[in-house]
N, C-alpha and C positions, 0 to 999 in steps of 0.2 A: 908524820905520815898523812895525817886529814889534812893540810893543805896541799900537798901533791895532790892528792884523791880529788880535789877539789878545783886545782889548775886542770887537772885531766879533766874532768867533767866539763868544766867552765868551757875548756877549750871544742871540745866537741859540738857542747852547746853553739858557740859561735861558730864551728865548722856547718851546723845543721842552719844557721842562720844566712850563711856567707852562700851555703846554696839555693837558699831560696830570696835570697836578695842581693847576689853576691857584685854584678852592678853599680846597683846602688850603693851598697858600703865602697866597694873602691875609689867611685867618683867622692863621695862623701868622705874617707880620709885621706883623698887624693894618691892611691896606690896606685898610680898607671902604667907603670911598669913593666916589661916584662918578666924581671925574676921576683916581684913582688907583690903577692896581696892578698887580699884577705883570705883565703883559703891556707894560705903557707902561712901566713901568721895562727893560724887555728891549728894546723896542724904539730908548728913549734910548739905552741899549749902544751894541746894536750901530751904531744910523744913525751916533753918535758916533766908534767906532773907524772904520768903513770910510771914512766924509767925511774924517776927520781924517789916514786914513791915504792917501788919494786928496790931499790938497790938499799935505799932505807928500811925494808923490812929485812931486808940481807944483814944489817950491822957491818955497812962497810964505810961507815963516819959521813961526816957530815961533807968536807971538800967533794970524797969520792961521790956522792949522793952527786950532788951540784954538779960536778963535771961530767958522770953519765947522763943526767937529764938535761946535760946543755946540749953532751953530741948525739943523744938520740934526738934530742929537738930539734937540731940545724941539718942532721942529716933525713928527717920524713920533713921539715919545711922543704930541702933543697927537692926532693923527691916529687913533693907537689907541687911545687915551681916548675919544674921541668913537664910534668905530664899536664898542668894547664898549659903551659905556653905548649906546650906538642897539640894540645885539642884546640888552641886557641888560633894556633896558624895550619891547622889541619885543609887538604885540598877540601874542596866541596864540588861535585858537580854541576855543572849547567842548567838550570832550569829547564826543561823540555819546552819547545814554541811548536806550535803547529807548523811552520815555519821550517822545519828540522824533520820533519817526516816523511818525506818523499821518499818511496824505495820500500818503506815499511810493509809487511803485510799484514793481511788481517782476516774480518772473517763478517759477513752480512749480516745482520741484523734483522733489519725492516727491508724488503727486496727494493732493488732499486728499479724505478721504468724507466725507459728509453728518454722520456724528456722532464723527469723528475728528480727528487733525489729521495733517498733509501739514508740508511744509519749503518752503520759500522763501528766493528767494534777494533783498534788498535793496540797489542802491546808495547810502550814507550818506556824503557827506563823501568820495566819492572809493573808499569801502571797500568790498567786498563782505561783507553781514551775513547770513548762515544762519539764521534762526529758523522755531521749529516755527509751523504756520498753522492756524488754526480759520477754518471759514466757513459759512453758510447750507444750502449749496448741496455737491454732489460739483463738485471741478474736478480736471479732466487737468492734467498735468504737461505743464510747458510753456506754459501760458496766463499769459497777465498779468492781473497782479492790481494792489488797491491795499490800500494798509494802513487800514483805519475806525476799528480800536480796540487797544489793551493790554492780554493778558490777564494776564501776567507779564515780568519782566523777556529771559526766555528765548520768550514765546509772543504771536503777535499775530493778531487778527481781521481777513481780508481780506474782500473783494469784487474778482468779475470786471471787470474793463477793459470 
């Protein structure tokens, strides 16, 4: 029963390793794979020692011991195969550019003058974006605006709400 105890342990220990270098150990025992690597290897460990050391504290012999701690181990390796490779090709959104905000509204800052520019503040994606604001017209600080144009990556043309 103390070496299951101890596959189990061992294994976790390398699960707690594989996520903080996990990378690196792949390139380094060349796991590149998608249904393979070091996390599913960690994971076979340890499910393996603690099933096997659970069915050995049962008295259900030595085969049966071994053939539980194999299919609990191949079945949470397969597990964690599948949920890295799902986070691993998971969509991700687009970087937000200044570039992409036109249309957006927003709300003054620093008031804008008629041949100056003012700050504003934009919701993008959840983020609040600061940039400097040119527009037509003088606006108070505080009014809503909307974004019409790009004048730079750091500057944009509003209009009043």
């Amino acid at each position: 029963m103390t070496i299951y105890l101890v596959l189990g342990i061992a294994g976790l220990a390398f699960l707690l390793v594989s996520l903080l270098a996990g990378e690196f150990l792949d390139g380094v025992l060349h796991l590149d794979t998608d249904w393979f690597s070091s996390a599913a290897v960690a994971a076979f460990v340890s499910a393996f020692g603690f099933c096997a050391s659970l069915a050995q504290s049962a008295d259900v012999g030595t085969p049966a011991t071994l053939g539980l701690g194999a299919v609990a181990g191949v079945a949470f390796a397969a597990l964690t195969a599948w949920l890295t490779r799902m986070l691993k090709n998971s969509a991700t959104d687009q970087t937000p550019r200044t570039a992409d905000i036109v249309g957006y509204d927003g709300v003054v800052v620093s008031s804008i003058p008629e041949a100056g520019f003012g700050v504003v503040n934009i919701s993008v994606g959840g983020h609040l974006t600061r940039l400097n604001a040119r527009a037509t017209e003088t606006i108070e600080s505080g009014a809503a605006v909307t974004v019409v144009g790009v004048l730079s990556p750091t500057a944009v043309s509003v209009a009043r709400l």
